[in-house]
Backbone bond lengths (Angstrom), bond angles and torsions (degrees), N, CA, C in turn:
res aa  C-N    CA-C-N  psi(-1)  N-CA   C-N-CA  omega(-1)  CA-C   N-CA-C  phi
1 X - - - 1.447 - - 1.530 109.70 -
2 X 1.639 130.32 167.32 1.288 120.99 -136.94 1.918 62.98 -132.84
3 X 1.339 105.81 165.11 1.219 119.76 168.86 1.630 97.13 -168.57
4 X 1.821 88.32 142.41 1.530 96.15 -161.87 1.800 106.36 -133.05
5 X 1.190 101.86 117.79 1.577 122.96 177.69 1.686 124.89 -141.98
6 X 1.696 94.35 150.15 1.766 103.92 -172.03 1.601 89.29 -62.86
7 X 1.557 94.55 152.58 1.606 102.68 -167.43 1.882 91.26 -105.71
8 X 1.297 107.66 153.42 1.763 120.59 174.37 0.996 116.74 -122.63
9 X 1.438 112.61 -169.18 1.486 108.34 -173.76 1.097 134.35 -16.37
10 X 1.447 95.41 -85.30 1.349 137.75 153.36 1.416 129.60 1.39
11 X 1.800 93.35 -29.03 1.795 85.72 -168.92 1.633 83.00 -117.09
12 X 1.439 114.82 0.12 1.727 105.35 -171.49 1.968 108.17 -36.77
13 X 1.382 120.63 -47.21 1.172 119.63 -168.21 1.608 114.83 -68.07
14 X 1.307 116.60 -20.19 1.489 106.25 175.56 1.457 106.34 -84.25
15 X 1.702 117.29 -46.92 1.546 113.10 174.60 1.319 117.17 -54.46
16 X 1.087 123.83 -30.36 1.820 112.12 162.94 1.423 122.93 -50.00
17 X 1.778 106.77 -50.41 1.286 107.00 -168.93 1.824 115.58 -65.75
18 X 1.882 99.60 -42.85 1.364 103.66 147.32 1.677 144.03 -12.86
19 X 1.220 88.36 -73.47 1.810 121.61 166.73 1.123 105.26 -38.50
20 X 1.635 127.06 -59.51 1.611 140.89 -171.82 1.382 105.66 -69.15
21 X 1.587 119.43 -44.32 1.774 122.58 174.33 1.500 85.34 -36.97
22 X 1.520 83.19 -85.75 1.658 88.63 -170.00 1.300 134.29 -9.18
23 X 1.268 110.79 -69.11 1.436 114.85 178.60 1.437 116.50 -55.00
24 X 1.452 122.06 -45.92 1.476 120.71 172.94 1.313 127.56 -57.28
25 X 0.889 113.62 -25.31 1.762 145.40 179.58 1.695 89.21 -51.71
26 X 1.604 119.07 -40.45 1.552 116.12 -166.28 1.546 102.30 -115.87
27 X 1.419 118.70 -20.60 1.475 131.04 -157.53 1.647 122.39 -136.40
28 X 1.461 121.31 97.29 1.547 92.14 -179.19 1.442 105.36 -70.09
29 X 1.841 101.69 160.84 1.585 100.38 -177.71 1.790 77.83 -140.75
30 X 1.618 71.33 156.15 2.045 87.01 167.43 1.136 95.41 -71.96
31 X 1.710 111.77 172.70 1.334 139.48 -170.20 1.762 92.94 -68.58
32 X 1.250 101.51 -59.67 1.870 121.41 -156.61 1.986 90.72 -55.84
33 X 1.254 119.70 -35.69 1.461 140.52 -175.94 1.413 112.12 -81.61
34 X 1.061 123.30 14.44 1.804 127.31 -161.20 1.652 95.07 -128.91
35 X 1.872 86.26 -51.04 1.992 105.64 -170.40 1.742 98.64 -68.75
36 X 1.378 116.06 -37.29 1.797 101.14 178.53 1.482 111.22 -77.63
37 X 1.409 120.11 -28.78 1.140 105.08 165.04 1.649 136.18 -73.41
38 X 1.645 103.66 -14.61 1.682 98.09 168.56 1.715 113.33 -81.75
39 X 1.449 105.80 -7.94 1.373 107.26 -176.04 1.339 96.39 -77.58
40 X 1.541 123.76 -64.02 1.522 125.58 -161.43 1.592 96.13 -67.52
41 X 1.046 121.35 -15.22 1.792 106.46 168.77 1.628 111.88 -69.97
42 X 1.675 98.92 -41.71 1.664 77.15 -169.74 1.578 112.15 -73.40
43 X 1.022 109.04 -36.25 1.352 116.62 -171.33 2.061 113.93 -54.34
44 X 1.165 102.40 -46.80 1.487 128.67 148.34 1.436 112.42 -24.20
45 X 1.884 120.93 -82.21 1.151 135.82 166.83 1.731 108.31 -48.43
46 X 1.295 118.74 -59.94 1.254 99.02 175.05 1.764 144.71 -69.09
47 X 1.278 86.98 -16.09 1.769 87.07 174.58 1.774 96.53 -78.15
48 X 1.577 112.12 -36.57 1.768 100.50 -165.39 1.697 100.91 -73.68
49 X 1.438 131.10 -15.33 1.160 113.64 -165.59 1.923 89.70 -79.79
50 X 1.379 117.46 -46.89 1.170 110.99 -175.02 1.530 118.54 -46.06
51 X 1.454 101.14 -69.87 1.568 98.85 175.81 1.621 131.28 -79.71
52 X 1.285 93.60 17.74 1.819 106.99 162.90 1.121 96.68 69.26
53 X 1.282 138.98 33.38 1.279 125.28 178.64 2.122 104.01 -111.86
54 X 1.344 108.85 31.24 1.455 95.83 -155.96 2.080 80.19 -178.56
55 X 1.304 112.63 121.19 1.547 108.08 152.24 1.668 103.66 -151.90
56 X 1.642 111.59 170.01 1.319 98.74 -170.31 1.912 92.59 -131.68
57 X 0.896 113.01 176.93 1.565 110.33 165.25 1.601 100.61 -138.74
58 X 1.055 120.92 171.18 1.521 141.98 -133.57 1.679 101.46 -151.32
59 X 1.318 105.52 125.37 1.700 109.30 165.02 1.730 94.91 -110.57
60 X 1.009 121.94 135.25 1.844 143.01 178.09 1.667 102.09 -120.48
61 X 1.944 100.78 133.20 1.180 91.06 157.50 1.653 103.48 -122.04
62 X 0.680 159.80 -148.84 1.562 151.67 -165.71 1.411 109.23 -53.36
63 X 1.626 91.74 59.72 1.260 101.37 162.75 1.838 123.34 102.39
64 X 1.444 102.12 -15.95 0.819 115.33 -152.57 1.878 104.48 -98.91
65 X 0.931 154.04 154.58 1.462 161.28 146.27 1.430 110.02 -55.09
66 X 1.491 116.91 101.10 1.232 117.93 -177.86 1.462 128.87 -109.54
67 X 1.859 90.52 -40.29 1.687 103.71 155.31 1.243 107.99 -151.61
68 X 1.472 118.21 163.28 1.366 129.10 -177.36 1.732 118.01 -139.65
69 X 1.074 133.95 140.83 1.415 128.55 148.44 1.647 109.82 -125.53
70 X 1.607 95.30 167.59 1.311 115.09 -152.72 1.954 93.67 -118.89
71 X 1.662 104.55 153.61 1.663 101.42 -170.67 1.824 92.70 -148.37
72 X 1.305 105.27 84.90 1.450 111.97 179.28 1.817 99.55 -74.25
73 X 1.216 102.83 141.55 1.478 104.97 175.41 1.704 90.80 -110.68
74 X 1.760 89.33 168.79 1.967 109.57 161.06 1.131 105.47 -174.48
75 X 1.015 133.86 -174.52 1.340 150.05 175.58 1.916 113.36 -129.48
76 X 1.355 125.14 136.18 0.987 128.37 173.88 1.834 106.41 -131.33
77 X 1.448 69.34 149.32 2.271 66.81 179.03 1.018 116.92 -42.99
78 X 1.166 119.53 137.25 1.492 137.45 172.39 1.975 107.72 -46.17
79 X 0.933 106.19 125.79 1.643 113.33 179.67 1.426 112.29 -147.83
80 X 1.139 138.74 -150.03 1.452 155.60 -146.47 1.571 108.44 -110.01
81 X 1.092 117.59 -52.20 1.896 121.16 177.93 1.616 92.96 -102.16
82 X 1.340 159.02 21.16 0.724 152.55 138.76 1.317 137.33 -136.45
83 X 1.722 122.70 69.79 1.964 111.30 -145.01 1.737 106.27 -79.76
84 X 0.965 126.99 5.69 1.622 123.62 168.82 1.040 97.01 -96.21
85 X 1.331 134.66 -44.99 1.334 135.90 -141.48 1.349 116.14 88.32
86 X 1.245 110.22 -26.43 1.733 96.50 -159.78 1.194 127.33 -76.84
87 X 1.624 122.21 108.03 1.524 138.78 -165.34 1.411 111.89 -105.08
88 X 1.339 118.53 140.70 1.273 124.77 177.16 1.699 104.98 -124.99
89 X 1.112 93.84 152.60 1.826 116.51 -167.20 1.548 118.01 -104.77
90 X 1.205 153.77 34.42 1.324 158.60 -134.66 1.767 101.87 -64.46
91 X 0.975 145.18 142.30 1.334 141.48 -168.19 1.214 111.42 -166.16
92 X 1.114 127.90 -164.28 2.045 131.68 177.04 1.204 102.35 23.16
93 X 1.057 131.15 49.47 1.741 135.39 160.10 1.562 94.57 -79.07
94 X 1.393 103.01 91.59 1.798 111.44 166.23 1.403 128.91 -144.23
95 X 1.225 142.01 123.98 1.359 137.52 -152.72 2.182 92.42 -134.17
96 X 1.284 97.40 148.89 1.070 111.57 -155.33 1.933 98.43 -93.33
97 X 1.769 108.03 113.03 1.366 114.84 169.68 1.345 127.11 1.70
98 X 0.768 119.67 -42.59 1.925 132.02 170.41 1.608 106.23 -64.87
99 X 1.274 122.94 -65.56 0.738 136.84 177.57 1.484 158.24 -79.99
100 X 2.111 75.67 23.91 1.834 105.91 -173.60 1.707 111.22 -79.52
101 X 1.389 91.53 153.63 1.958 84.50 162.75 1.226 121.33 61.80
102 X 1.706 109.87 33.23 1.641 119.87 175.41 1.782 75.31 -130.90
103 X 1.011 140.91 80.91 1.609 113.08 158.95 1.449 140.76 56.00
104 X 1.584 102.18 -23.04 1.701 94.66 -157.03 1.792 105.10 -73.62
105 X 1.280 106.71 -9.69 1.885 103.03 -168.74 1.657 90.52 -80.02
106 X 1.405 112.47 -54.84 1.822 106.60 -168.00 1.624 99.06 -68.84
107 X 1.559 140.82 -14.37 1.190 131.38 158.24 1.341 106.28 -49.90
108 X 1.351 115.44 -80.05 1.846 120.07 -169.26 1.055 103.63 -58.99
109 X 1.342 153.34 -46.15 1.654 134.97 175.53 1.617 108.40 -54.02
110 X 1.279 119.42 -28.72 0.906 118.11 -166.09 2.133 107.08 -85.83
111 X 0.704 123.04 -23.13 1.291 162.36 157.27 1.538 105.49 -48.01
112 X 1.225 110.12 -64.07 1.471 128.06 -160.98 1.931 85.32 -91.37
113 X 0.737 153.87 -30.23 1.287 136.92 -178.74 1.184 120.45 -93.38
114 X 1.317 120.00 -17.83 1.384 136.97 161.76 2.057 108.90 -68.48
115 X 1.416 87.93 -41.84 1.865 84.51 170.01 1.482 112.12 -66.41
116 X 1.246 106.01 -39.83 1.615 108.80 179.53 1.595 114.78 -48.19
117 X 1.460 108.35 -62.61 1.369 113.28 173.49 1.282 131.13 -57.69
118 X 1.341 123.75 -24.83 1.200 126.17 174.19 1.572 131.17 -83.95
119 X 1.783 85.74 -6.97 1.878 115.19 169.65 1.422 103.81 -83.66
120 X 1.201 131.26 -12.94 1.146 142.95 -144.61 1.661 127.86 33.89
121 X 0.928 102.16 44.05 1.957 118.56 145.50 1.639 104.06 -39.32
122 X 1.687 88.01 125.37 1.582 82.74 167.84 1.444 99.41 -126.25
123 X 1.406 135.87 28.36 1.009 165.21 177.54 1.413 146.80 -122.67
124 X 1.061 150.62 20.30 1.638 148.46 -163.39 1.118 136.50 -64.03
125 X 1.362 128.26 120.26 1.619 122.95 -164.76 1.329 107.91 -119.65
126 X 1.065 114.22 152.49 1.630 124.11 161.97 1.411 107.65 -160.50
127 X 1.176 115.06 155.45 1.572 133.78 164.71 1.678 111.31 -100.95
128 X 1.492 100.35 115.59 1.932 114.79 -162.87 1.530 94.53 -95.48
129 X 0.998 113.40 122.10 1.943 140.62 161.37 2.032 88.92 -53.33
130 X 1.252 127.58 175.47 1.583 141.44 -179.46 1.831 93.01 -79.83
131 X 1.442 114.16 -32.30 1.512 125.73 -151.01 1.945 96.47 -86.99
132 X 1.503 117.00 -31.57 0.948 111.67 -135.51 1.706 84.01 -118.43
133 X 1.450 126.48 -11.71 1.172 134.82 -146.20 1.823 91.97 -75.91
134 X 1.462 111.10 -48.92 1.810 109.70 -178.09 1.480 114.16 -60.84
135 X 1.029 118.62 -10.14 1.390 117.10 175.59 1.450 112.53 -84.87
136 X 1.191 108.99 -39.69 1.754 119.84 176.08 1.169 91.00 -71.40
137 X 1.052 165.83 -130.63 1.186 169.70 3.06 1.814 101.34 -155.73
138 X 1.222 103.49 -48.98 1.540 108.12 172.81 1.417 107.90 -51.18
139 X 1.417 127.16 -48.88 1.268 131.69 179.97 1.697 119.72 -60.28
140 X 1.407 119.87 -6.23 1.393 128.30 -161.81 1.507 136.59 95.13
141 X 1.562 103.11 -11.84 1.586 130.08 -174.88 1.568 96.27 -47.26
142 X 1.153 115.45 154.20 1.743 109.35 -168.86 1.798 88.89 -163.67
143 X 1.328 109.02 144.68 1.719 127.76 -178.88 1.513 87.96 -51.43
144 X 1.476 100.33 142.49 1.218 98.84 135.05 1.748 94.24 -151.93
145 X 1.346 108.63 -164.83 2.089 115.85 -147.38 1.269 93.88 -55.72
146 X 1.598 120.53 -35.71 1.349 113.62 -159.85 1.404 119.92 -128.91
147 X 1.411 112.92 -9.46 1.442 119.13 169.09 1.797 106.22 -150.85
148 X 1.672 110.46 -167.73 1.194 113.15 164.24 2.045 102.65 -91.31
149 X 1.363 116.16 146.62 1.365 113.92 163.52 1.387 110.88 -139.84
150 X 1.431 107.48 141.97 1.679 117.77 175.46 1.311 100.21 -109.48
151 X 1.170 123.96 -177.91 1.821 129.48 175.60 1.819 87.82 -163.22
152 X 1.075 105.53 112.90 1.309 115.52 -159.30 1.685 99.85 -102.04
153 X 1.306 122.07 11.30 1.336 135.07 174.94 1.268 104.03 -124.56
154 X 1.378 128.99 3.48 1.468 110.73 178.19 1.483 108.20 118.13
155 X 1.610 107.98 161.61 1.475 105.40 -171.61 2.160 90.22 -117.44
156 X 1.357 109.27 35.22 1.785 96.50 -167.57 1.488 100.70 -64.00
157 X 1.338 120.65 -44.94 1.323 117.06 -158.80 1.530 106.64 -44.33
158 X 1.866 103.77 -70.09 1.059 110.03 169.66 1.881 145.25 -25.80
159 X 1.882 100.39 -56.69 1.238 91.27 148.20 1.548 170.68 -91.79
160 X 1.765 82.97 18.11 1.489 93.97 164.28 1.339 118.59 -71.41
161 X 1.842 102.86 -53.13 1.446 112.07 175.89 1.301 116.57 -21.60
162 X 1.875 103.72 -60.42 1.508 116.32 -176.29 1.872 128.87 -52.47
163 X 1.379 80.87 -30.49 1.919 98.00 169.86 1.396 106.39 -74.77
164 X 0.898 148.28 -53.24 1.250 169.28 175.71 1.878 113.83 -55.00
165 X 1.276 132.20 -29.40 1.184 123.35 -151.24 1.617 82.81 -138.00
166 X 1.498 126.91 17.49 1.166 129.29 178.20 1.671 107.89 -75.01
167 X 1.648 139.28 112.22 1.139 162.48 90.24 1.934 92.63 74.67
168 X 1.398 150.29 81.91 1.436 129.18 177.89 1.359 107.05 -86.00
169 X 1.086 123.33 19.73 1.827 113.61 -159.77 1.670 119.37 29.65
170 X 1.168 120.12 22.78 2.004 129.96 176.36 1.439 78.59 -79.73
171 X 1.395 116.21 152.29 1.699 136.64 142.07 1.274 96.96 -72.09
């Protein structure tokens, strides 16, 4: 059975090594290039778990770390598709070869966007792998130049702007 919890300290050293699967999964890296990246992960994970700017949640099967994603928060000026600003970043969505193609990745995204909203994100980003893209997409996630984004409260801001900033041909 799968059991699902925000991950702590504690587990910072396996989600790094995680993190690095991950990345190889798309990238070979040298060895010496694998080891700075599990360092700058933990260190990464640990300053955001402290200052709340960064938490991850955890799928376990007897005990074990099977998959994880990551939910960086920030704030950006308040504007038109986002009036708090407050944006969240979803990332390290990775579940371990064994343990593909039972649910547990669209569980924790699913999980992780529900944390977003209840932070009140009116914003969500991620960058979708070819593998990972139907899962976003079910949720509403839509291209944009530089990532996928949902706004899980609505796009109003935005389309007023758009009514509003429409072209009159006047000089």
């Amino acid at each position: 059975m799968i059991h699902y919890r925000k991950a702590d300290r504690e587990d910072i050293h396996i989600l790094a090594r995680m993190r690095v699967s991950m990345l190889c999964e798309e990238t070979a890296l040298t060895e010496e290039y694998k080891e700075e990246l599990r360092n700058n992960s933990k260190q990464y994970m640990i300053r955001g778990l402290k200052d709340s700017s960064f938490m991850a949640l955890v799928a376990e099967s007897d005990g074990k770390i099977v998959a994880m994603s990551g939910l960086t928060l920030y704030i950006l000026p308040p504007n038109d598709w986002c009036p708090n600003g407050k944006t969240a970043y979803i990332g390290n969505l990775f579940t371990l070869p064994d343990y593909r193609r039972q649910g547990i990745a669209a569980k924790l995204f699913s999980l992780m966007v529900e944390e977003a909203k209840n932070l009140g994100c009116e914003r969500i980003q991620l960058h979708a792998t070819d593998r990972g893209r139907p899962i976003y997409e079910k949720y509403g996630f839509e291209d944009s130049p530089d990532s996928m984004a949902y706004y899980p409260f609505g796009k109003k801001g935005r389309a007023l702007f758009q009514e509003k900033s429409t072209f009159s041909g006047r000089d």
